[in-house]
N, CA, C and O of each residue as an XYZ file, in Angstrom:
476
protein
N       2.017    -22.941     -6.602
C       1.208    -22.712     -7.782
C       1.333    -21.241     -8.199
O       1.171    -20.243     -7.497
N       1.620    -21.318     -9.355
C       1.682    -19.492     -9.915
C       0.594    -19.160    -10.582
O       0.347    -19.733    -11.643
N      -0.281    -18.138    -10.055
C      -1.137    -17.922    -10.933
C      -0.639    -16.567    -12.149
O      -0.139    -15.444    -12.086
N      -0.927    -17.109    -12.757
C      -1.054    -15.615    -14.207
C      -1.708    -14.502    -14.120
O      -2.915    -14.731    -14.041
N      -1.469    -13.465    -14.101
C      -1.898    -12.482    -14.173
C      -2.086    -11.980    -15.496
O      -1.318    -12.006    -16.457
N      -3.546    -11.393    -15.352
C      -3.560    -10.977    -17.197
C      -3.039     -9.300    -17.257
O      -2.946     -8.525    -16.304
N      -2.762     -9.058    -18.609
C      -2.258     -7.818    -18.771
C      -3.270     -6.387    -18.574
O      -4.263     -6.186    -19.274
N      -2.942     -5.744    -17.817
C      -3.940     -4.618    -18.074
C      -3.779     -3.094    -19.231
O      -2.806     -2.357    -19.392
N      -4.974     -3.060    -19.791
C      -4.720     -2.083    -21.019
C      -4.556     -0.646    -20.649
O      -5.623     -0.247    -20.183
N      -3.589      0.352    -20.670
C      -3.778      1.470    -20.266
C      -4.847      2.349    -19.990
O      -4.781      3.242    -19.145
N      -5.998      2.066    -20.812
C      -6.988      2.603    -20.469
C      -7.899      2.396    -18.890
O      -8.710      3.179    -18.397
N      -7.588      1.527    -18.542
C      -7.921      0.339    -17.308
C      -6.940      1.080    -16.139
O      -7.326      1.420    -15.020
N      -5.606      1.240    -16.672
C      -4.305      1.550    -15.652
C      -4.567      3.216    -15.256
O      -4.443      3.785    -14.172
N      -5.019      3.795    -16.731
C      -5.759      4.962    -16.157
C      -6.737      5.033    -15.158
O      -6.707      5.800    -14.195
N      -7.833      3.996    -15.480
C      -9.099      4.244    -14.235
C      -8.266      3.938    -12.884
O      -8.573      4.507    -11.837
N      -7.338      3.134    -12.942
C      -6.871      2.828    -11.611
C      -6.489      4.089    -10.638
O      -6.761      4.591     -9.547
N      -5.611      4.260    -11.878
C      -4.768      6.013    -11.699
C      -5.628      6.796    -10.566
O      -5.408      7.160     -9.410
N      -6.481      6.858    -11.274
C      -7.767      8.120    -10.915
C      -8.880      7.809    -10.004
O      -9.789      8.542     -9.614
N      -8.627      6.579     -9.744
C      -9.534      5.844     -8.547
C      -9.580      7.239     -7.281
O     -10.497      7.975     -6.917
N      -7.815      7.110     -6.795
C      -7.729      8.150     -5.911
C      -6.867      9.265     -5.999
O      -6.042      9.583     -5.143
N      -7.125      9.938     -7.234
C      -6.776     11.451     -7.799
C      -5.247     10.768     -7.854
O      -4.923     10.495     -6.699
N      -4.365     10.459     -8.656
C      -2.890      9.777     -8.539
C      -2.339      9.887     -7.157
O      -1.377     10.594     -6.855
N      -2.980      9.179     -6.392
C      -2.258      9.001     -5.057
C      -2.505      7.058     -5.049
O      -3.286      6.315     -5.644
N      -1.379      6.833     -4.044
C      -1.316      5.807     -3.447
C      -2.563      5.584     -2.971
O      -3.231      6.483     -2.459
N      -3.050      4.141     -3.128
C      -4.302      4.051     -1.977
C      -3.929      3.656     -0.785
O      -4.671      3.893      0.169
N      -2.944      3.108     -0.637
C      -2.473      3.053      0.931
C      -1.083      4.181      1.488
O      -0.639      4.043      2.628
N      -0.760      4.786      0.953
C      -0.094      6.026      2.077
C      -0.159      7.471      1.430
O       0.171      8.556      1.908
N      -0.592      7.205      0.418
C      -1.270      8.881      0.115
C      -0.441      9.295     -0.605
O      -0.681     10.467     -0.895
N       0.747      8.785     -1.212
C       1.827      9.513     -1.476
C       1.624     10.165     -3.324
O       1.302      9.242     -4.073
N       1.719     11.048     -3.783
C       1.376     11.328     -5.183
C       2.043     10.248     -6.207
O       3.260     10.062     -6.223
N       1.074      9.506     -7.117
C       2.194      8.895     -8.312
C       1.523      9.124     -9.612
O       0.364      9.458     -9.860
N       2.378      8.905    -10.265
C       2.233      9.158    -11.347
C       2.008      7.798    -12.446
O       2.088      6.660    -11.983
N       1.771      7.980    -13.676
C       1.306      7.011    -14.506
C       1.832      6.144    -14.423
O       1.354      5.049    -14.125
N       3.295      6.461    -14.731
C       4.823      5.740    -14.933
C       5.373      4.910    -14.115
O       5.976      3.884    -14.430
N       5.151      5.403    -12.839
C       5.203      4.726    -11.383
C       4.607      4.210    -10.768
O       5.010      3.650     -9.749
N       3.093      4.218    -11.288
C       2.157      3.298    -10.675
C       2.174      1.799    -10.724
O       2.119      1.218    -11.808
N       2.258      1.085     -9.460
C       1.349     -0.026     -9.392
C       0.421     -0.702     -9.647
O       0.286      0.407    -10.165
N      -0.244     -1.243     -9.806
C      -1.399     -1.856     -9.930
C      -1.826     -2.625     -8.842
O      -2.535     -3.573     -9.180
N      -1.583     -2.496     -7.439
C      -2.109     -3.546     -6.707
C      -3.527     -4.518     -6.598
O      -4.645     -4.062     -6.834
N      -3.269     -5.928     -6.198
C      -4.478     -6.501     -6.176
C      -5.341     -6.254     -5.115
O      -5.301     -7.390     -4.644
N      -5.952     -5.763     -4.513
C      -6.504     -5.553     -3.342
C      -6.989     -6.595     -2.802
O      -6.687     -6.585     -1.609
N      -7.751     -7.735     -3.148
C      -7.654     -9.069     -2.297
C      -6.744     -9.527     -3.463
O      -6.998     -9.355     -4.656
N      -5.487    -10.225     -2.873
C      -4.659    -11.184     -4.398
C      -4.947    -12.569     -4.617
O      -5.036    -13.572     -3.908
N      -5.059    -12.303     -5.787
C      -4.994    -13.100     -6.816
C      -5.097    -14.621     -5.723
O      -6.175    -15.139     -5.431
N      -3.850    -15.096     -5.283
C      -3.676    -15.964     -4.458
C      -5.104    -16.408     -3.816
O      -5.709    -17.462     -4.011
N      -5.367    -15.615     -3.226
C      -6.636    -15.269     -2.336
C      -7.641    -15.287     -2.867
O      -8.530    -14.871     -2.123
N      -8.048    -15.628     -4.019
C      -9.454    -15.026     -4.731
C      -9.757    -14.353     -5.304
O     -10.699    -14.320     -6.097
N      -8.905    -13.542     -4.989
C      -9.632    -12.354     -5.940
C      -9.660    -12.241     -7.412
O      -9.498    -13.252     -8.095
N      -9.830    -11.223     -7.885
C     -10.346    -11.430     -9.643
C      -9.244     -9.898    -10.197
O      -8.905     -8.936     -9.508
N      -8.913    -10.207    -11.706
C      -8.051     -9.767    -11.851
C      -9.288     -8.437    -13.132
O      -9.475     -8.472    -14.348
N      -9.737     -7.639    -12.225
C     -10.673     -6.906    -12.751
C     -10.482     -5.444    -11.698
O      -9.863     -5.322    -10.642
N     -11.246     -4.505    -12.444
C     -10.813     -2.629    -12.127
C     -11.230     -2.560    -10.571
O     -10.964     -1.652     -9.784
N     -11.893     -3.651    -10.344
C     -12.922     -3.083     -9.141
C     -11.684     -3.526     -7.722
O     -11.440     -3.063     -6.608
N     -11.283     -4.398     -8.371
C     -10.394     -5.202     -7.624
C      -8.451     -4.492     -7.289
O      -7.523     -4.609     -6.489
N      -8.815     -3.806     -8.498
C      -7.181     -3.080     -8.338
C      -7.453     -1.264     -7.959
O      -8.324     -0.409     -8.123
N      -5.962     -1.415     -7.314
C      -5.514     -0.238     -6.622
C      -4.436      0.590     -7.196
O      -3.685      0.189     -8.085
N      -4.396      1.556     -6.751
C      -3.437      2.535     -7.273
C      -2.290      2.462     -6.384
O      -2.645      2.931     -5.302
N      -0.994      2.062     -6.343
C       0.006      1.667     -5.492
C       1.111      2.425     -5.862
O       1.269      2.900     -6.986
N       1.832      2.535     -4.982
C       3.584      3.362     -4.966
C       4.314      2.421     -5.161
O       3.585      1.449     -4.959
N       5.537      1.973     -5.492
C       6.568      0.885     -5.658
C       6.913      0.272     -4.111
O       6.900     -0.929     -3.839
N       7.206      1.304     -3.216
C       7.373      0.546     -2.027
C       5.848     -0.111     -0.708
O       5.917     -0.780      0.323
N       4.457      0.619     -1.582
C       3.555     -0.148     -0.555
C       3.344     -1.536     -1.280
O       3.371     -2.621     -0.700
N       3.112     -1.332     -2.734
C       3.183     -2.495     -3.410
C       3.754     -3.586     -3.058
O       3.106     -4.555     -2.664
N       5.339     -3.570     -3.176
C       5.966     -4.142     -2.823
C       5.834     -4.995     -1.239
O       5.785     -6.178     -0.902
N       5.812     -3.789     -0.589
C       5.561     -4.617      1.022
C       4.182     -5.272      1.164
O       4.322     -6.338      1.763
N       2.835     -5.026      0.824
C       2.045     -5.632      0.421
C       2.113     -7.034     -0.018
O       1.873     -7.965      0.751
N       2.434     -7.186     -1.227
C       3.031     -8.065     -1.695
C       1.517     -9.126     -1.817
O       0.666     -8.446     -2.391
N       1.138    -10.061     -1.583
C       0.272    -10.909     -1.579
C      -0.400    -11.167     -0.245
O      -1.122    -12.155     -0.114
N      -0.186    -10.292      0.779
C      -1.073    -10.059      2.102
C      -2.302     -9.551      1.287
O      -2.318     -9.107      0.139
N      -3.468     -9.750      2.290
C      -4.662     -9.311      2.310
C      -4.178     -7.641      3.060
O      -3.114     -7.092      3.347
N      -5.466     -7.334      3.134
C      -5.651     -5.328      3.580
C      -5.476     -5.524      4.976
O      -4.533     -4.909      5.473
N      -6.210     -6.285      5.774
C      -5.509     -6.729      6.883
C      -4.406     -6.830      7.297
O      -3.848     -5.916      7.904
N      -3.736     -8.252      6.987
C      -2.474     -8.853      7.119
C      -1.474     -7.523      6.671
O      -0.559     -7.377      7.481
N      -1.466     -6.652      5.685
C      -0.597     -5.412      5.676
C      -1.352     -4.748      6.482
O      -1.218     -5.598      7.362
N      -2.110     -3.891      7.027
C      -2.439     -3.533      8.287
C      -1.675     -3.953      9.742
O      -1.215     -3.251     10.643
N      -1.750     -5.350      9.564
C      -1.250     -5.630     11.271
C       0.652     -5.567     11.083
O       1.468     -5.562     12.005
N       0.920     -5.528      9.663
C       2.645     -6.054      9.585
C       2.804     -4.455      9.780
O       3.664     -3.976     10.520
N       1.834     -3.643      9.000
C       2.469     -1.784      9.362
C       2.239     -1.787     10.731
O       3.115     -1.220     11.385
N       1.291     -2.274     11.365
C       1.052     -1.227     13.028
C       2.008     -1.823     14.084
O       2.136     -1.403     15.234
N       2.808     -3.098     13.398
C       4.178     -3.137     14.244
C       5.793     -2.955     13.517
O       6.963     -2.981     13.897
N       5.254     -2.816     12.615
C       6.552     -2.559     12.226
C       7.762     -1.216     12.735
O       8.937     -1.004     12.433
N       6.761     -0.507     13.642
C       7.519      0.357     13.993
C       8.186     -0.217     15.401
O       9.181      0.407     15.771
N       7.892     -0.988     15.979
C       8.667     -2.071     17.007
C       9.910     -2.425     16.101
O      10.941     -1.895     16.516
N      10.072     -3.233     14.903
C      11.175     -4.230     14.142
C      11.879     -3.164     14.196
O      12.953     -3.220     14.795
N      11.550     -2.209     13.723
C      12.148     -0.971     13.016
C      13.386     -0.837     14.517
O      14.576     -1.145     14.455
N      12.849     -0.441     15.432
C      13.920     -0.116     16.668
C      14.535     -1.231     17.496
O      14.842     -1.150     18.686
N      14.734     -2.761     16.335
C      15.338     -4.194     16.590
C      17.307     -3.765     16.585
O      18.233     -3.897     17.385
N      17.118     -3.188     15.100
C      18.854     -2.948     15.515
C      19.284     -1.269     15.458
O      18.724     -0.355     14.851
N      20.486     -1.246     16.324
C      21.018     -0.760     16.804
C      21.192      0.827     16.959
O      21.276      1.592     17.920
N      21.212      1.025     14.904
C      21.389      2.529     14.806
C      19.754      3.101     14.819
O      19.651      4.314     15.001
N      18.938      2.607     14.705
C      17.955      3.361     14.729
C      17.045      3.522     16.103
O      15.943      4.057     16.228
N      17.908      2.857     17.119
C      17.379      3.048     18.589
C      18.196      4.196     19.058
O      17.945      4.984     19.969
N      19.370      4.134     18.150
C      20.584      5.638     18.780
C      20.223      6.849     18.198
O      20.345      7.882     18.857
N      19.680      6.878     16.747
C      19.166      7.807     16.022
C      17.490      8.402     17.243
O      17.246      9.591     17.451
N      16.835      7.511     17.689
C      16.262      8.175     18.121
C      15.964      8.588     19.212
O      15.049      9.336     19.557
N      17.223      7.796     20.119
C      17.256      8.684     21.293
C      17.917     10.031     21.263
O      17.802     10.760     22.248
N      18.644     10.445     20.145
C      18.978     11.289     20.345
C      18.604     12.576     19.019
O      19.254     13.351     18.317
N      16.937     12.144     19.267
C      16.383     12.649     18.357
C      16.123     12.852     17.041
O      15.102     13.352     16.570
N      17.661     12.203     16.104
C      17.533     12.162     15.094
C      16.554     11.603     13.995
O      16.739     11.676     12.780
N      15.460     11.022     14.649
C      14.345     10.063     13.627
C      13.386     10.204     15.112
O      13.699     10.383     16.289
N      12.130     10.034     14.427
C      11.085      9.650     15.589
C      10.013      8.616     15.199
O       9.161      8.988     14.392
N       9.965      7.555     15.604
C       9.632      6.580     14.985
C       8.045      6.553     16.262
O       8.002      6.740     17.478
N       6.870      6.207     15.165
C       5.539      6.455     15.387
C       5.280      5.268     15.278
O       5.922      4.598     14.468
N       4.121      4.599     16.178
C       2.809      3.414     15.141
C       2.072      3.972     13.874
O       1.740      5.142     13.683
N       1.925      3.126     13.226
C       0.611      3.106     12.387
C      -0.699      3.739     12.824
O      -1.194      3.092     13.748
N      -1.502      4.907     12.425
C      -2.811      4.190     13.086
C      -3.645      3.521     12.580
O      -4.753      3.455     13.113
N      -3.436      2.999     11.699
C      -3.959      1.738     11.539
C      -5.386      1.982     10.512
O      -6.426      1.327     10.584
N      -5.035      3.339      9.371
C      -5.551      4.076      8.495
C      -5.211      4.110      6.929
O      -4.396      5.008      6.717
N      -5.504      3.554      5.990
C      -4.956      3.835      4.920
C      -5.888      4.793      4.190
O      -7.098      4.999      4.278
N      -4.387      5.591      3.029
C      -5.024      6.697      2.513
C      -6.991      6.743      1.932
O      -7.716      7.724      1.763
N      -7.282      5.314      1.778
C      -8.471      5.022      0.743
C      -9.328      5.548      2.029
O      -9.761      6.698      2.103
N      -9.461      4.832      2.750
C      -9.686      4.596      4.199
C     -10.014      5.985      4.949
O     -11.048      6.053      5.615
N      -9.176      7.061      4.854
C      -9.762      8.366      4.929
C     -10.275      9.446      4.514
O     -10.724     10.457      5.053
N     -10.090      8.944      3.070
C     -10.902     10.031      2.061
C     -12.611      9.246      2.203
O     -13.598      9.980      2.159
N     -12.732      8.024      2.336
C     -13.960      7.665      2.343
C     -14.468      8.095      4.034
O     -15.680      8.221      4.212
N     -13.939      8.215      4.705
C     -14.492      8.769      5.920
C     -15.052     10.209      5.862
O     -16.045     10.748      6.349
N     -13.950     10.659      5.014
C     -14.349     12.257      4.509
C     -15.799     12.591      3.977
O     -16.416     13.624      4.234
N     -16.280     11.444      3.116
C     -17.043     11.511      2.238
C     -18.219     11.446      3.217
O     -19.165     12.176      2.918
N     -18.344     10.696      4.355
C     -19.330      9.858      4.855
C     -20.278     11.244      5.753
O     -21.301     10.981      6.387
């Protein structure tokens, strides 16, 4: 089943924008108008409602990996993905020999610590 998504009006894509000062809400990374996402934060799929309260300010690649997971379900796929990550070959050689250093998650997104900040 496909659901439709309705269009959002720039003015709307702005509040998103500025939700969290043009950063990603999940890795912090700076974006800009042009490049922003719109993520659903619970999707669509899932329930959720296709309204401001409900959308996020996203980068092309959290978006993307996101995808129609819940905040969770992308939570648990980041805090192992750094296991898949050292599945093939060159990136277990890259980091034994220092060239990359591959970390967990902790299991924090950017929204996630500015509201801790606040608290």
């Amino acid at each position: 089943m496909t659901i439709k998504r309705k269009h959002i009006p720039k003015s709307m894509r702005l509040q998103v924008l500025q939700k969290y000062n043009h950063h990603c809400a999940y890795c912090g990374c700076e974006i800009s108008f042009k490049s922003m996402r719109v993520d659903h934060f619970l999707p669509l799929q899932k329930g959720g409602l296709d309204e401001v309260g409900n959308y996020m300010p996203a980068c092309h690649q959290c978006n993307h990996y996101k995808s129609v997971f819940t905040i969770e379900q992308f939570r648990n796929n980041l805090k192992s993905v750094h296991e898949r990550l050292l599945l093939p070959f060159l990136p277990r050689l890259c980091e034994k020999y220092g060239i990359i250093a591959i970390k967990p998650f902790d299991g924090k997104f950017y929204f996630e610590k500015l509201e801790e900040k606040t608290k």
